[in-house]
C-alpha positions in Angstrom: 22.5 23.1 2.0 19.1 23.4 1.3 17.1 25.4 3.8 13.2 26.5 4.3 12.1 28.7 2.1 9.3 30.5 4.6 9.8 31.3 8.5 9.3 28.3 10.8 7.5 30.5 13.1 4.0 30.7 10.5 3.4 27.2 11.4 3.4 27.5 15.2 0.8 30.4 15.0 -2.4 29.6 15.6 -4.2 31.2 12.6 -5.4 29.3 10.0 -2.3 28.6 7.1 -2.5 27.0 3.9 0.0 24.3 3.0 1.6 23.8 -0.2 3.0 19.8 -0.5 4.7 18.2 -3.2 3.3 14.5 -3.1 5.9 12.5 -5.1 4.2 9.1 -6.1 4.3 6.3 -9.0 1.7 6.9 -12.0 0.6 3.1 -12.3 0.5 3.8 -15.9 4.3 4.0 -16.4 5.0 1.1 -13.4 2.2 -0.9 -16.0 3.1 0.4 -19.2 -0.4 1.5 -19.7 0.5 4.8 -21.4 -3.1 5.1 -23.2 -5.2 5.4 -19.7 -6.4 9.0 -19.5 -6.0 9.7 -15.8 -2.8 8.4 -13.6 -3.9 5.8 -10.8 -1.9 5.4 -8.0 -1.4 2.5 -5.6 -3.9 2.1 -3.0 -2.3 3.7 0.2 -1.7 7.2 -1.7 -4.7 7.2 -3.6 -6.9 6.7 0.2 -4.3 9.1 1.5 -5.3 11.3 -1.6 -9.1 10.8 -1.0 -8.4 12.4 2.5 -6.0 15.5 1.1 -9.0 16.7 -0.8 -11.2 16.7 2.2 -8.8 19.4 4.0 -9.6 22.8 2.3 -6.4 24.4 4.0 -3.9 22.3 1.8 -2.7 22.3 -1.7 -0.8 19.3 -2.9 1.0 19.0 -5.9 1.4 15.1 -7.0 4.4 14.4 -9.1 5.1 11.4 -11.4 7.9 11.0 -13.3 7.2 8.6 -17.0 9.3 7.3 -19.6 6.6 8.0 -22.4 4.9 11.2 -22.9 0.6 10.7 -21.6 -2.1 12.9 -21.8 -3.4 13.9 -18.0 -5.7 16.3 -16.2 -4.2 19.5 -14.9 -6.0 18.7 -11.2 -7.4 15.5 -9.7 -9.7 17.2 -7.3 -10.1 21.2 -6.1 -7.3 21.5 -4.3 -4.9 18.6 -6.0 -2.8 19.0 -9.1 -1.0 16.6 -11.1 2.2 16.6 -13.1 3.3 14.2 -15.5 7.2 14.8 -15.8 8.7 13.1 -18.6 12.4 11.2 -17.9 14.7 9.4 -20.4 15.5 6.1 -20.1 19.0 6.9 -18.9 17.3 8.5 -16.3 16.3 5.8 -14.0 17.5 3.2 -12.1 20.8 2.7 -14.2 21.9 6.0 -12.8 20.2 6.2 -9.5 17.2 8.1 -10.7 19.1 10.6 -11.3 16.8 12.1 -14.5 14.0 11.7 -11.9 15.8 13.4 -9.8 16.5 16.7 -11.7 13.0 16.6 -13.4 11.8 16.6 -9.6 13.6 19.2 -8.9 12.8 21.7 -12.3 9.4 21.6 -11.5 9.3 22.4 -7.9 11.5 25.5 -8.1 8.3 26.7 -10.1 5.6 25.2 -7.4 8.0 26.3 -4.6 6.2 23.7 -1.8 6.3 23.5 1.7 7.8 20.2 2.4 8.1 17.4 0.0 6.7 13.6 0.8 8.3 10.9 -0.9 5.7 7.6 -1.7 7.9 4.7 -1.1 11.2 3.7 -1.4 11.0 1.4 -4.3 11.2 3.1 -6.9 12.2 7.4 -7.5 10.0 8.7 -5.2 12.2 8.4 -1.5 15.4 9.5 -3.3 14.1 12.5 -5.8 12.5 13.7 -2.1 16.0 13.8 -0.3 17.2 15.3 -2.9 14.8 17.7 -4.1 15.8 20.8 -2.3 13.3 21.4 0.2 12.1 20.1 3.5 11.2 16.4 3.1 9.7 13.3 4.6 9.1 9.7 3.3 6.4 7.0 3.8 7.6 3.5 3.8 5.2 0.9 1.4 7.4 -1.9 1.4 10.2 -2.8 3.3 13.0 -3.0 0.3 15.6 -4.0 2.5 14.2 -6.1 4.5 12.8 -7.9 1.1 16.0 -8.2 -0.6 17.4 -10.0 3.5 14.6 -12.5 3.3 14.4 -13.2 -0.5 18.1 -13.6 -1.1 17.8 -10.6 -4.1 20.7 -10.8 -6.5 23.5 -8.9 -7.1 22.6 -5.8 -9.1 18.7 -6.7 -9.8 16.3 -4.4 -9.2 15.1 -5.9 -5.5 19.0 -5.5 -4.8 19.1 -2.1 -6.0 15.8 -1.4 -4.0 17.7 -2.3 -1.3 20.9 -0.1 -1.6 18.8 3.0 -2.6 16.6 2.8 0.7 19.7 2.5 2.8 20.7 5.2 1.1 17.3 8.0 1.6 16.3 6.6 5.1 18.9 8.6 7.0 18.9 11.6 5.0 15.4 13.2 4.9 13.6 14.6 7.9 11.3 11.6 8.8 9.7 8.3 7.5 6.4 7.3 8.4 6.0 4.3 9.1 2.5 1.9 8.5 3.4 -0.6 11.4 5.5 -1.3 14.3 7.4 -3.9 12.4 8.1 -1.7 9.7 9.2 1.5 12.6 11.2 -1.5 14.1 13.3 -1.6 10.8 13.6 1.7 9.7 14.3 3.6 13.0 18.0 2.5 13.2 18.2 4.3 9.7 16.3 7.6 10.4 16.3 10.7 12.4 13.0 10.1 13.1 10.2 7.7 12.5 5.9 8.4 13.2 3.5 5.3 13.0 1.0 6.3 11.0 -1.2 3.6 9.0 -2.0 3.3 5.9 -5.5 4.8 5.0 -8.3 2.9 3.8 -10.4 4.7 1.0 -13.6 6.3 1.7 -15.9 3.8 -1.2 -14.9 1.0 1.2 -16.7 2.6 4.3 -19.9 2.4 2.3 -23.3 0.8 3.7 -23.1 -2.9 4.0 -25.9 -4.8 3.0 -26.7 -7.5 5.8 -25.2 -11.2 4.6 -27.8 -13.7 5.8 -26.6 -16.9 7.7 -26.2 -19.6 7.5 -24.5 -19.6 4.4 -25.2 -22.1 1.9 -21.6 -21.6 0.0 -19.2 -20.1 2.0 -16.9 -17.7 -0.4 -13.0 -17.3 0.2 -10.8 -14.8 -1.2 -7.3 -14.5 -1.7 -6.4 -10.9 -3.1 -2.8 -10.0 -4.1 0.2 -10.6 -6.5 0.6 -14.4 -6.9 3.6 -14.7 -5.8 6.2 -16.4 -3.4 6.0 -14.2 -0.7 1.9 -14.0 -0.8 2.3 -18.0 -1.1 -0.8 -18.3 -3.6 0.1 -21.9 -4.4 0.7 -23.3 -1.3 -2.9 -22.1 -0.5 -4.2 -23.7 -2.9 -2.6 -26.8 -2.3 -4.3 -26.6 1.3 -7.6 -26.2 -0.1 -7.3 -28.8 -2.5 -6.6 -30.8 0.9 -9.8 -29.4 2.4 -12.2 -30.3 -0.6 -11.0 -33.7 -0.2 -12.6 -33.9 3.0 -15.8 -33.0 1.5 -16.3 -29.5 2.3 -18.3 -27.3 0.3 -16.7 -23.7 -0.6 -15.7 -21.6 -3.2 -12.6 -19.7 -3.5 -11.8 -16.6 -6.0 -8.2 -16.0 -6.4 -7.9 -12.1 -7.4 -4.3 -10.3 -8.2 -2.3 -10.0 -11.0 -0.3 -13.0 -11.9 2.9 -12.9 -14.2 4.8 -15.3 -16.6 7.5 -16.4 -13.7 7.5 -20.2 -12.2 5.7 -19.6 -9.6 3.1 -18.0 -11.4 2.5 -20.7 -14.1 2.6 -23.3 -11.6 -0.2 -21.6 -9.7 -2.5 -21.5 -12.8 -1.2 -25.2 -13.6 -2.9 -26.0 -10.6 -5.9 -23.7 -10.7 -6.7 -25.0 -14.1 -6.7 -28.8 -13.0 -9.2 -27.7 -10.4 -11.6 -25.6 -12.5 -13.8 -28.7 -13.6 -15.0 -28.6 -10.1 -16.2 -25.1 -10.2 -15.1 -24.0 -6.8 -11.7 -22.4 -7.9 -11.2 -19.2 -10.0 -8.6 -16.9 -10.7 -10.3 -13.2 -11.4 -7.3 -11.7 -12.5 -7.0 -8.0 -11.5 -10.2 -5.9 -10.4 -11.0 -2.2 -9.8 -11.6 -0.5 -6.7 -16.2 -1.1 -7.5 -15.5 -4.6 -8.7 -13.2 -5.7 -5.9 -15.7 -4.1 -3.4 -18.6 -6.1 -4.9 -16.7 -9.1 -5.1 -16.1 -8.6 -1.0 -19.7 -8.0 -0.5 -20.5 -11.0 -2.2 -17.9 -13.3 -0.2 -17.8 -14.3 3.4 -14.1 -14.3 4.5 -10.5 -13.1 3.2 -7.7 -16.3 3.7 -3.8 -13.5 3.1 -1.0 -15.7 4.1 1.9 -13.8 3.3 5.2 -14.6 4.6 6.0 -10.6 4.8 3.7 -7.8 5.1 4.5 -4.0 6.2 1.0 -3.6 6.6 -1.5 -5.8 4.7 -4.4 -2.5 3.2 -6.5 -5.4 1.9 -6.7 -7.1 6.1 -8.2 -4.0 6.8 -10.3 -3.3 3.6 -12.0 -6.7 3.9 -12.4 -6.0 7.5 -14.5 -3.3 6.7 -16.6 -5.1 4.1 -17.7 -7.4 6.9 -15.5 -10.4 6.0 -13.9 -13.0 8.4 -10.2 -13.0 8.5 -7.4 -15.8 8.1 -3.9 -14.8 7.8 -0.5 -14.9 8.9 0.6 -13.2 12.2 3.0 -11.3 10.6 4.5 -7.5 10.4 1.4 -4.9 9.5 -1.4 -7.6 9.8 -0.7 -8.0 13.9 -1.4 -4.2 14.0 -4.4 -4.2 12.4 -6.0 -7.3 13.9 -5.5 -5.9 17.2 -8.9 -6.1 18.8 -10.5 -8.1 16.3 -12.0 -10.8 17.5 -12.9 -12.2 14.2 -9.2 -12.3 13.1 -7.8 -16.0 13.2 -4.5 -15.8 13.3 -1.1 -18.6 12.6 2.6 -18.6 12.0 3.5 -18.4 8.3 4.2 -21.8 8.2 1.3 -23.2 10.3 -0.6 -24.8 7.8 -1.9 -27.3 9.6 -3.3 -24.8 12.5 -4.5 -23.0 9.3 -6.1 -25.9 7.8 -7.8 -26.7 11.2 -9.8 -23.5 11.5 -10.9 -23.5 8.1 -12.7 -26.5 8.6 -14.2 -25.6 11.9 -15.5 -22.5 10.0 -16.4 -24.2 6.9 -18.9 -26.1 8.7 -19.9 -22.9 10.8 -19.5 -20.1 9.4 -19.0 -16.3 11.0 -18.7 -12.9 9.4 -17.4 -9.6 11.0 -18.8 -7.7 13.2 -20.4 -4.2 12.9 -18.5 -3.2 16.1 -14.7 -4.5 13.8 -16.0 -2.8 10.6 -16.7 1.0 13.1 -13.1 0.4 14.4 -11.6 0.2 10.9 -13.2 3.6 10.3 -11.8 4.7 13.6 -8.7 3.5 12.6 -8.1 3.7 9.1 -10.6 6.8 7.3 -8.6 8.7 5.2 -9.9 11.9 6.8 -8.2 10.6 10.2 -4.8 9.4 8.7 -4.9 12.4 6.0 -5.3 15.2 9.3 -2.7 12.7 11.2 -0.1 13.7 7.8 -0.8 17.3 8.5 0.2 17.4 12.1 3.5 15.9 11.2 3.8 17.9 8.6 4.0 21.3 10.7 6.0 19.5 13.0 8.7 19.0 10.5 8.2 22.4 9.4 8.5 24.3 12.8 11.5 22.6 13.9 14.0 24.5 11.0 15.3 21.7 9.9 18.0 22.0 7.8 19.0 19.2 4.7 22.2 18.0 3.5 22.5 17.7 -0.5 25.3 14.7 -0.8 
C-alpha cells in the first residue's frame, strides 16, 4: 500500500502551497531513435501542457523519460521544470511489461519525493510506471489503445495488441484519467474510478498575431497534416482530389506528416509522385512547430479525415491559425468544432458529401473567423488547461486516496 506522503489537509487550506509533480512522458528522441538531439521534445499535448506549467510559479514538475541509450540533456527546461533522462535496458520494456521503466521510475522519485505523479499516455511506459510508482497518481489518455487495437483488428502479441492489454490493465488502478473528449470519457469511464474532461492544450506560438489573408484567393491551399496512414486515410484523400482536379479546379495541396516504409505508405507516395508533374501536390515530410505554423499562415484550409481521433490538436491548431475546416465527425474533432461555424463536417466514409463541399469552396473560398480563432484561446491556452490540471490535482490530493501496488 502506498499512501501520501504529506497531510491531505495542506491542500484544502487556503494559503498559497507549492506543488511538486512528477510528469512522466515519452522523450521523442528515444520513440525516434534520435539519440544525438541535445534537448528531449515531447509530443504536442505535453509539450502545450508544459508551456502552461511554467506559467504557474506555485508548481514544480519534474518530467521523467525513460531511454534505451544514454543522451546528453539539460538539468531544467524552464525555471520551475526539471528533466530526467533515466536510462532502461532493453529487457526492460515492453517484453516485460515495462518493468525496467518501472523501477527506474520509481528510484528516482524516492529522491524527488513528488506530490502526485501524472502518467502521459497509455501507449507506451508512462500510464503503467504511474500506477505503479508509489505515490498518488493520475493519467491522461492520448490515444485510445484499446479502442485502436477493436477497430484495427491488432494482432496477437504486437505492440498495438499489447497497447491494448496494458491500458486495461492501468485504467482501473490509478486515481483518475483525464480525458481530451467525450468520446474518449465514454470509453474509459467503465475502466476508471474517475474520469475529468479536460482538452488537450494548444501551445502558446500558435495564439500569435495573424496576418490578415486577402480574398479572394487566387490559389486556394489545402493541408493534410498527420502520420500517413490507414486510419488518417491519406490516400484515399488524395484519390478524391485527384477526382476534383479533373473537374478543373485550381488548388494546391501540401501533404505534411511523417510517412513510413509500410504499404500504405508507399502507395501514397506512388500516387503523390504521379501527380507531382502537375505541381499542385506535395508531400512536406515532417515540420517543426515555426515551420508548420508558417506553412498554416500561408494556406487557406485544413482537409483531417481520420476514421478515429480522441481529440484531433491539429483541428484546433489550424483553427487558430485562421484556416477553414474539413474533417470527419468523429470522436475529439465533434468537441472541438462545437460552435464553429466554419467547420464542415461528414461521416468517415462520406466522400462524396466531402467531395461536394470542396468544390463549392474551391470556387468560393472562406477562412475562419476572428470570433473561432478567440474561442480556441478560450478553449484551448495552455494557461487555461495547465490551471484546469492543478485543480484536479488538489482534488486528488485532498481526498486521501490510498493505492493498491498489485
Amino acid at each position: 500500500m502506498a499512501r501520501l506522503r504529506r497531510s491531505p489537509a495542506r491542500y484544502l487550506r487556503s494559503e498559497t502551497i507549492m506543488l511538486k509533480i512528477a510528469f512522466l512522458a515519452t522523450d521523442n528522441r528515444e520513440n525516434e531513435h534520435t539519440y544525438s538531439a541535445p534537448s528531449p521534445y515531447f509530443g504536442t499535448a505535453p509539450s502545450a501542457l508544459l508551456e502552461g506549467f511554467s506559467n504557474l510559479p506555485d508548481l514544480e514538475v519534474h518530467v521523467l523519460s525513460c531511454t534505451k541509450q544514454p543522451m546528453s540533456s539539460p538539468a531544467k527546461l524552464s525555471n520551475n521544470i526539471w528533466f530526467h533522462s533515466l536510462l532502461v535496458p532493453k529487457i526492460g520494456w515492453l517484453r516485460t511489461g515495462y518493468s525496467g521503466c518501472i523501477f527506474a521510475v520509481r528510484k528516482k522519485l524516492r529522491e524527488i519525493h513528488p506530490d502526485i505523479v501524472h502518467g502521459q499516455g497509455t501507449e507506451r511506459d508512462c500510464g503503467i510506471s504511474a500506477v505503479f510508482s508509489g505515490y498518488p497518481n493520475v493519467i491522461t489518455i492520448h490515444g485510445n489503445m484499446a479502442e485502436l487495437a477493436r477497430i484495427f483488428h491488432a494482432h496477437f502479441g504486437g505492440f498495438h495488441w499489447w497497447a491494448a492489454k496494458l491500458e486495461n490493465f492501468t485504467l482501473p488502478r490509478t486515481s483518475g484519467v483525464f480525458c481530451n473528449s467525450d468520446y474518449t470519457q465514454s470509453l474509459a469511464s467503465s475502466r476508471s474510478i474517475k474520469t475529468w474532461l479536460v482538452p488537450n492544450p494548444i501551445r502558446d506560438s500558435f495564439f500569435t498575431p495573424l496576418l490578415p489573408r486577402s480574398l479572394p484567393f487566387e490559389m486556394p491551399i489545402l493541408l493534410v497534416v498527420g502520420v500517413i496512414s490507414p486510419r488518417k486515410q491519406q490516400l484515399e484523400i488524395l484519390q478524391l482530389l485527384i477526382q476534383l482536379r479533373q473537374q478543373n479546379t485550381r488548388f494546391q495541396v501540401k501533404f505534411i506528416g511523417l510517412c513510413g516504409g509500410d504499404p500504405y505508405g508507399k502507395a501514397f507516395l506512388n500516387l503523390l509522385h504521379s501527380q507531382e508533374m502537375g505541381g499542385w501536390a506535395s508531400w512536406l515530410g515532417v515540420l517543426d512547430e515555426p515551420a508548420l505554423i508558417q506553412c498554416m499562415d500561408s494556406a487557406h484550409a485544413l482537409l483531417h479525415f481520420p476514421q478515429e481521433e480522441a481529440f484531433g490538436l491539429v483541428v484546433a491548431e489550424s483553427l487558430a491559425r485562421g484556416l477553414k475546416l474539413f474533417a470527419s465527425n468523429v470522436g475529439g474533432i465533434r468537441d472541438i468544432t462545437s460552435g464553429v461555424p466554419e467547420a464542415d463536417l461528414f461521416g468517415p466514409e462520406d466522400w462524396e458529401g466531402l467531395h461536394h463541399s470542396l468544390l463549392n469552396w474551391i470556387q468560393k473560398p472562406i477562412t475562419s473567423s476572428q470570433q473561432t480563432q478567440g474561442l480556441m484561446s478560450a478553449r484551448y491556452h495552455s494557461k487555461v488547461i495547465a490551471q484546469r490540471h492543478l485543480q484536479i490535482y488538489q482534488t486528488v490530493l485532498s481526498q486521501k486516496v490510498t493505492h493498491n501496488l498489485v
